[in-house]
C-alpha positions as CSV (number, residue, x, y, z in Angstrom):
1,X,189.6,50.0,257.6
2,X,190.8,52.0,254.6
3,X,188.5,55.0,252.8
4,X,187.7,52.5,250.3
5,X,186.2,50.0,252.0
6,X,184.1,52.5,254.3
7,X,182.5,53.7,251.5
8,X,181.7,50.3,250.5
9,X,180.1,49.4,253.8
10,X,178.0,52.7,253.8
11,X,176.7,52.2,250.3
12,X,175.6,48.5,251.2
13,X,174.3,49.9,254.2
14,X,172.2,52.7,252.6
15,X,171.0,49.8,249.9
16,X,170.0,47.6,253.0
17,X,167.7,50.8,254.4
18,X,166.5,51.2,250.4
19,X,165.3,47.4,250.7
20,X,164.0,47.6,254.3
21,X,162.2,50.6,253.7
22,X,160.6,48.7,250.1
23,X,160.2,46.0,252.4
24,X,158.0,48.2,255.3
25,X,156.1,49.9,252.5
26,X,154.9,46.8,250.7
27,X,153.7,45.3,253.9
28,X,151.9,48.9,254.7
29,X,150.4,48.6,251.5
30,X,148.8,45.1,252.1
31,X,147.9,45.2,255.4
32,X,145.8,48.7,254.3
33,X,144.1,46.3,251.5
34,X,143.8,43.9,254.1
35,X,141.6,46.2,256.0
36,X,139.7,47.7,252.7
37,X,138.7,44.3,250.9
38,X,137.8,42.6,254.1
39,X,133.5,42.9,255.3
40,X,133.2,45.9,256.9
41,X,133.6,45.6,260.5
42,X,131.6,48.6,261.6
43,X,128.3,46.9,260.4
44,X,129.2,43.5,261.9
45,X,130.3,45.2,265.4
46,X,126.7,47.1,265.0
47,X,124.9,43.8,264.3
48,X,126.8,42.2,267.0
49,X,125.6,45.5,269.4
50,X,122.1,45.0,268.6
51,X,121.6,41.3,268.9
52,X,123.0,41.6,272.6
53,X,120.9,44.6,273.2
54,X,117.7,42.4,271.7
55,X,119.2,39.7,274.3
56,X,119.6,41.8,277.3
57,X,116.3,43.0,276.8
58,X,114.7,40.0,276.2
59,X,116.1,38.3,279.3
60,X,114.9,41.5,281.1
61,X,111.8,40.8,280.1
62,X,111.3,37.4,281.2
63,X,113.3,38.4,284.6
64,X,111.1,41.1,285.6
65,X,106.9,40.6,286.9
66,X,104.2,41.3,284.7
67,X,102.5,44.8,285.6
68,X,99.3,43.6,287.9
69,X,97.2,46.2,285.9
């Protein structure tokens, strides 16, 4: 392998990282819009948190005796 073509095969290489590293950006990019535009999840997790809670206790409820008094 001559000087020449060395240098060749390291420029294509460093455009290869160039485009790689365009490529890895542009998919950053999008999945962080992904996250942004999408409903926000902490509100539906909460909702989620307290419809089980409402459920637990409700089951609790019917689970457990009246108080005699």
């Amino acid at each position: 392998m001559d000087l020449e073509e060395r240098a060749r095969l390291h420029a294509e290489a460093i455009d290869r990282a160039h485009q790689l590293r365009e490529a890895a950006i542009a998919q950053a990019w999008d999945w962080l819009l992904g996250q942004v535009l999408r409903p926000s999840t902490g509100a539906a997790r909460a909702g989620r948190r307290l419809t089980q809670r409402l459920q637990r206790h409700q089951s609790r409820r019917l689970e457990t005796p009246a108080c005699p008094s």
